[in-house]
C-alpha positions as CSV (number, residue, x, y, z in Angstrom):
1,X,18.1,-13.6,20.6
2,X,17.8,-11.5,17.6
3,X,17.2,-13.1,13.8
4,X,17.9,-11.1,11.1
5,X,15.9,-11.9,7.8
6,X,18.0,-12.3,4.7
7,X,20.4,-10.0,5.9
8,X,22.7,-7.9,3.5
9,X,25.3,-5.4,3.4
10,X,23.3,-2.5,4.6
11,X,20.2,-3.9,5.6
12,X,18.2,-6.4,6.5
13,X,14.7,-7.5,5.0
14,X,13.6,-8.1,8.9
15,X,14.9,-8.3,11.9
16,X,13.4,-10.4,14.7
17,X,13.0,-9.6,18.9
18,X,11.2,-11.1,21.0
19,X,8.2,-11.6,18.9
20,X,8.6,-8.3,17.7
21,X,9.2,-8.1,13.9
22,X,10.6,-5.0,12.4
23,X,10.6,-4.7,8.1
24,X,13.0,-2.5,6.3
25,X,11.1,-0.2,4.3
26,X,8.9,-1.5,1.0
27,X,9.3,0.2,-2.4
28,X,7.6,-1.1,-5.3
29,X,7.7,-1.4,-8.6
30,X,5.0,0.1,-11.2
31,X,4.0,3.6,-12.8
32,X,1.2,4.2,-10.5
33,X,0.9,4.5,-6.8
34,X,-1.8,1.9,-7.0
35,X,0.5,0.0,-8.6
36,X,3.8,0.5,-6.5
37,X,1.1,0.0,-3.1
38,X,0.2,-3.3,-4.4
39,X,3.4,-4.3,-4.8
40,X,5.1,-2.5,-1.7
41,X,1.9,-5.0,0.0
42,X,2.9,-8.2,-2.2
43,X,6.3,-7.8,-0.8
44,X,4.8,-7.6,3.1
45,X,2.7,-10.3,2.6
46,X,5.7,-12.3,1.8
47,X,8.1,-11.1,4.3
48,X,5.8,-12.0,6.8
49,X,4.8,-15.5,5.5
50,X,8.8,-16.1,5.5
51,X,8.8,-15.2,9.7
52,X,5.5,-17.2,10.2
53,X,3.8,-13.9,10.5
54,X,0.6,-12.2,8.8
55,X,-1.2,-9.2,8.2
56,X,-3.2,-9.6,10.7
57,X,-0.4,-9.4,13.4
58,X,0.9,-6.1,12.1
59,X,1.3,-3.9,15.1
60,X,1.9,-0.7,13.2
61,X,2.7,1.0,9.3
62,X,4.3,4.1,8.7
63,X,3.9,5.0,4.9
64,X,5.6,7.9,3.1
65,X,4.3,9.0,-0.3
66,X,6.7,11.3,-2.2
67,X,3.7,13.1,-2.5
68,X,0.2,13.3,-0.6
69,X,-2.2,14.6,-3.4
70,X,-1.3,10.5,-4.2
71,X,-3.3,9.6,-0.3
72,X,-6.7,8.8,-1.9
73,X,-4.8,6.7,-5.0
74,X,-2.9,4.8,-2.2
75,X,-5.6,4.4,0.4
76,X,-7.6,2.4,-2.4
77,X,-5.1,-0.8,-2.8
78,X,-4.7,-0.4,1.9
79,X,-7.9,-0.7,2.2
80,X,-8.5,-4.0,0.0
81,X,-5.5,-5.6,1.2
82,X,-6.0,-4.7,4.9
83,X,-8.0,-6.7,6.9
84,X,-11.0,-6.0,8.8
85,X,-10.9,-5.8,12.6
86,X,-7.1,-6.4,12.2
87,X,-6.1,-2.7,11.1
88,X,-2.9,-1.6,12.5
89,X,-1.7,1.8,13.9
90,X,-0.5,3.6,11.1
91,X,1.1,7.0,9.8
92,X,1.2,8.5,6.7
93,X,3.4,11.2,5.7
94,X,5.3,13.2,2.5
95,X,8.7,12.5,2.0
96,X,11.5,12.6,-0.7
97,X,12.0,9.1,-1.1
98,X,15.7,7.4,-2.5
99,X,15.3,7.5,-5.8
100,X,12.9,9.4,-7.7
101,X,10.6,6.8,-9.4
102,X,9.8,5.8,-5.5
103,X,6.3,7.3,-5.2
104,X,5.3,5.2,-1.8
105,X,7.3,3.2,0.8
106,X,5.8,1.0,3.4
107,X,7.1,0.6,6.8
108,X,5.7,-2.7,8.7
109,X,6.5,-3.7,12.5
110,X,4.3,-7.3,13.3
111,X,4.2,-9.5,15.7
112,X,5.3,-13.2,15.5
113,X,3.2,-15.4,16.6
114,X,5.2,-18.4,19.0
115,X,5.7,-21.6,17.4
């Protein structure tokens, strides 16, 4: 069976498979890549609370940065908000993002613990 998590018209927030749970992409909101990371991580946190998820079952991230001289600025909020022994694999690369005040979007696929 496959749940999809406050779907809409294009997307989905999540989508659910087998314990498998795949997030659309996080932007946030802010004038600072710290700033848009904690929020872009806010918005994770919450996403997976709604599945019954948490960080700590996050399989794998895939952030983009619209630009990597902002990788240091980013990695400082990740590595608060990530927990120890439950770091994920992860990729980070440069892209152009969907609008231009997007300066980092966050890519989450967790696993859902059975109920």
């Amino acid at each position: 069976m496959i749940q999809r998590v406050n779907p809409g018209p294009r997307m989905s927030e999540a989508v659910i498979h087998n314990g498998t749970a795949w997030l659309a992409g996080q932007v946030g909101e802010g004038a600072t890549v710290a700033e848009q990371t904690a929020d872009c991580l806010a918005q994770v946190d919450r996403i997976l609370a709604e599945i019954g998820s948490s960080k700590e079952n996050i399989l794998q991230t895939i952030i983009w940065l619209a630009d990597m001289a902002d990788f240091a600025e980013m990695n400082a909020v990740w590595d608060k908000w990530v927990p120890a022994g439950h770091t994920p694999a992860r990729a980070t690369g440069e892209a152009k993002l969907a609008a231009p005040k997007y300066r980092v979007e966050i890519i989450v696929t967790a696993a859902v613990p059975a109920k």
